[in-house]
N, C-alpha and C positions, 0 to 999 in steps of 0.2 A: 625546773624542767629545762633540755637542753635545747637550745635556737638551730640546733643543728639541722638541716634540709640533707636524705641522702642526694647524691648528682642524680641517681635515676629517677629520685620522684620527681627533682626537678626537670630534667628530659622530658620523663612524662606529661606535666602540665604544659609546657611549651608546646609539646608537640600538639596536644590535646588544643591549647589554644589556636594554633597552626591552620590541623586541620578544620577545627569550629567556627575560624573566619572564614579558609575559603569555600566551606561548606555555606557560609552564609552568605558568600558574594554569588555562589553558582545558583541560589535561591534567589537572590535577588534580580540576578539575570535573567531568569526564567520569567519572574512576575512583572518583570517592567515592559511596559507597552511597547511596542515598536512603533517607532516613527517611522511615519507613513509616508510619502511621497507628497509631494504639491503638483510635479507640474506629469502627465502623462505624454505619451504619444500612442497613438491608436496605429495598432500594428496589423488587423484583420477581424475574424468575427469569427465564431462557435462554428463546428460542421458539426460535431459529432458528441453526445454524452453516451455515457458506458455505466453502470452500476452493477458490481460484482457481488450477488449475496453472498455466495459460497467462496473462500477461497482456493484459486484455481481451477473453480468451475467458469461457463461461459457466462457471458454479458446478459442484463437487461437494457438492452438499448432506449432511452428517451427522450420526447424535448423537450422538459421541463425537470427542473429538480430541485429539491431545498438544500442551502447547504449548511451546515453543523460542524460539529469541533471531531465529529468521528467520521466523517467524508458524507458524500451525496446521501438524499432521503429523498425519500416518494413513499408516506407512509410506514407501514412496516416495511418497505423496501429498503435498506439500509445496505451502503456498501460496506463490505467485509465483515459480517459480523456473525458469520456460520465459516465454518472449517468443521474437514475430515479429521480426523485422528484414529492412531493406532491402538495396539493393545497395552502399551507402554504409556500411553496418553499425550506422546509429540504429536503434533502437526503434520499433517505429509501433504506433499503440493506435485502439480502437475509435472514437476522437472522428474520424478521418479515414478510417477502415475499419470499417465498423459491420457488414461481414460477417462479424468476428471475434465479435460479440456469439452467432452462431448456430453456432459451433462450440461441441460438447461435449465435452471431454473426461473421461474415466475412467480410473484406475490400480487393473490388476490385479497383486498383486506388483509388478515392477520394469516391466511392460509399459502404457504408458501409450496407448490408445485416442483417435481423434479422428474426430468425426462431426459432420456436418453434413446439412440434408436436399435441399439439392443434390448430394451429395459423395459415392463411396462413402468406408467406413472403411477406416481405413489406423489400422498400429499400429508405434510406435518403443518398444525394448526400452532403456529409461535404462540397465540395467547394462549392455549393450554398450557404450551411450556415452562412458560414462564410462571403461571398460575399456580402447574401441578408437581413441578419437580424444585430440587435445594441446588442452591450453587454447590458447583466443584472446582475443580482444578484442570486445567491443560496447561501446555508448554510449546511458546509461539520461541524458538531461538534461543533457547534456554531459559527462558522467563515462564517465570507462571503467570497464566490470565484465568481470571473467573468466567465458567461457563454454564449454560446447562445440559445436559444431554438430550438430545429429541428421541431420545426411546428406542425400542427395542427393534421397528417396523423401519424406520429409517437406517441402522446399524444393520440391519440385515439386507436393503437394498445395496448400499453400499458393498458392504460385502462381498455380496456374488458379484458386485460391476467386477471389483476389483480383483477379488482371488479366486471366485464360485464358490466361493463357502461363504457362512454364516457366523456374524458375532465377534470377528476380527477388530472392525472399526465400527467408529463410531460418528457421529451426524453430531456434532455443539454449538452452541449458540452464547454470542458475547452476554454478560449478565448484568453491565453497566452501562453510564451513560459520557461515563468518565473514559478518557482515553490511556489503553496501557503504558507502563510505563516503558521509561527511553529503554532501547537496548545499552547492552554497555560500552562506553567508548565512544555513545554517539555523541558527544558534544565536544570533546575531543576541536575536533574543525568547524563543522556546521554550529548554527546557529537554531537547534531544534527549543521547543518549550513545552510544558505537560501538557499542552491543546493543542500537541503535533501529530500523534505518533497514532491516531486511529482506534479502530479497534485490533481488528488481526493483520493489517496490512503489513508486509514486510519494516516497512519507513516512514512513510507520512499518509494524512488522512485523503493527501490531493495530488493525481498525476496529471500529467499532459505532454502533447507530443504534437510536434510542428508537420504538416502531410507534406510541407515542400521539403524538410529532413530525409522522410522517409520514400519522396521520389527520388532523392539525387543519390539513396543509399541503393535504389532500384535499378539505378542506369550502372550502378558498377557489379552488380550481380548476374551471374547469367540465368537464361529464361527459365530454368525450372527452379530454381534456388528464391526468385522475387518473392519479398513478403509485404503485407498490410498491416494496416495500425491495430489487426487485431493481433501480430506477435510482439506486440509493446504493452498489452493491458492498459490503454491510459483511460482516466474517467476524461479527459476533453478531448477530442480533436479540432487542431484550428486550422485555418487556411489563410491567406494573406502575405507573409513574412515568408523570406529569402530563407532559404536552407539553412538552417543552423546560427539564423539572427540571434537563434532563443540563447544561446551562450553566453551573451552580455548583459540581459535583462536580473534586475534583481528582487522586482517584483512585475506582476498581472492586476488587472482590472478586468474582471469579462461582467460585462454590464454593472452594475453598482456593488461588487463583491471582488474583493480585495485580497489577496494573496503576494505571501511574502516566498522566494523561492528559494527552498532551504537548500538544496543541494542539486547537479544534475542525477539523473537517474540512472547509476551503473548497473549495465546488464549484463543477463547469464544465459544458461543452456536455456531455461524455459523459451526464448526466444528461436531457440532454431524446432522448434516442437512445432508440426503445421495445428494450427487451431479448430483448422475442419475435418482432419481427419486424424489426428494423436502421430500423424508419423514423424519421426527423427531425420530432417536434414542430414542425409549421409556426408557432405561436405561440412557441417557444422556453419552453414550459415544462418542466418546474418554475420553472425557474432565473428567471425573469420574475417570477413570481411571489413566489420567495424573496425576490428582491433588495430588493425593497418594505419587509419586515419584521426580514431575517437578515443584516442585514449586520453587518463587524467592528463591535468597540464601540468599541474603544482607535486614538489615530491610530497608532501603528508597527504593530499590526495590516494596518490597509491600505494601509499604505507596502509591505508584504508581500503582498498577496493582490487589490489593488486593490477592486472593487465587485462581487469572488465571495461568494455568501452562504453563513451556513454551518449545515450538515445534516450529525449524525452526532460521533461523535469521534474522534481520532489517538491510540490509547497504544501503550506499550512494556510488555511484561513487567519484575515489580522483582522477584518472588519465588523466582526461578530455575528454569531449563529441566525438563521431564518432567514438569509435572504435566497430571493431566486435565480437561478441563471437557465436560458432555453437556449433552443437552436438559434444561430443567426447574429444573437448578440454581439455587440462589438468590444473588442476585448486591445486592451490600452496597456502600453508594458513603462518601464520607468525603471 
């Protein structure tokens, strides 16, 4: 038999070997703990928690909440883990439906409520859902996530919000307990891991956003243009800290819950969308105005994010699932 190796199979293997190391360092990254910090400084304390069940719908504002590898809980209150979808079965969010901004929902026990003040309320029971339907498929970004559908009663509220007709979209709900997987590219720069990226969130399981950031972005806006930290969606708001201290910090503490902060948090149109009433900033602000002052620093930054500025920050919990954080907490940066 002859010793002879064609060059391509050899290519091949190389290459094979190549990429099966650095597939097995980019795993190994993932899995290795992060080193935590020793020493803190305590920079302010909690004003504000937010819990989005819907994505793109409005807030469940709280003082108490648990935190997990798929963001805030309070029960079946779970941030992100219901999105609309269309008949295609993408995601659609408030930047193209800004009538989703004036739905409110609420979770009693396992019964999650949804009102709007065109609408009447209508109410989907998750533990049936979960109980009485099979996983499927939707598409957060190009990715598929496992979901279940809330049925035919909820797809047809939605519906008429949205078009006045019936059966267009659909009402789904996350089906794990596991967080999706990364988008693509995202590790690229940041430092995300598989117990980052949430259920439906756009990027991570955990926002936040500084109020002294979002007064000093107030004083350069003129008076009808001014917004609140509800056109940022963050699940914290803090008070304390100088405007835009937050840019230096590499992780949080807010009470005994630990966060590592993967990236700032670049914004888009949804931000000039009023929250109270779906209307469109005819000037395009905030984002106009951000753009002047906030944008990335670093160039692979905005090879990443282009000329979105950025308000807010992207973390992931490091200190492990179940702890609490409430109003007032004092929240430690490092």
């Amino acid at each position: 038999m002859s010793n002879y190796v064609p060059l391509y199979v050899t290519a091949t293997v190389t290459a094979a070997g190549v990429l099966g190391g650095a597939y097995l360092a980019y795993r190994l990254a993932q899995d290795k703990p992060t080193k935590l910090p020793e020493t803190w400084e305590r920079v302010g304390v909690l004003k504000t928690i937010n819990v989005y069940p819907i994505k793109s719908c409005a807030p469940v504002v709280l003082n108490t909440v648990e935190c997990t590898y798929l963001g805030c809980r309070d029960g079946w209150l779970r941030d992100r883990v219901l999105m609309v979808i269309d008949d295609k079965r993408n995601f659609i969010t408030a930047r193209a439906y800004p009538e989703l901004l004036q739905v409110f929902p609420s979770v009693k026990n396992s019964v999650l409520t949804l009102s709007h003040p065109n609408m009447e309320s209508m109410h989907v029971n998750l533990a049936e859902v979960v109980a009485l339907h099979k996983p499927e498929k939707a598409v957060v970004w190009g990715d598929q996530v496992p979901v279940y559908d809330c049925g035919w009663e909820a797809s047809e509220w939605f519906s008429r919000l949205i078009d006045r007709a019936s059966g267009g979209y659909r009402l789904v709900y996350y089906t794990v307990d596991n967080c999706r997987k990364l988008r693509k590219n995202a590790n690229k720069i940041y430092k995300f891991t598989k117990n980052d990226t949430g259920a439906l969130p756009d990027e991570t399981s955990f926002n936040i956003v500084n109020e002294a950031s979002i007064d000093d972005l107030n004083t350069r806006l003129a008076p009808d243009s001014r917004v609140s930290q509800r056109n940022f969606r963050p699940n914290f708001v803090m008070t304390g800290p100088q405007a835009y201290d937050e840019d230096k910090w590499k992780f949080l503490k807010i009470g005994e819950n630990v966060f590592e902060i993967i990236k700032p948090c670049f914004r888009c149109v949804l931000t000039t969308i009023d929250p109270e009433t779906g209307v469109r900033n005819s000037k395009t602000e905030p984002l106009t105005e951000l753009k002047k002052y906030r944008q990335a620093e670093s160039v692979e930054e905005r090879k990443t994010c282009g000329n979105s500025p950025r308000m807010g920050l992207q973390m992931a919990l490091r200190s492990g699932p179940g702890g609490k954080i409430s109003i007032n907490d004092p929240i430690y940066a490092a």
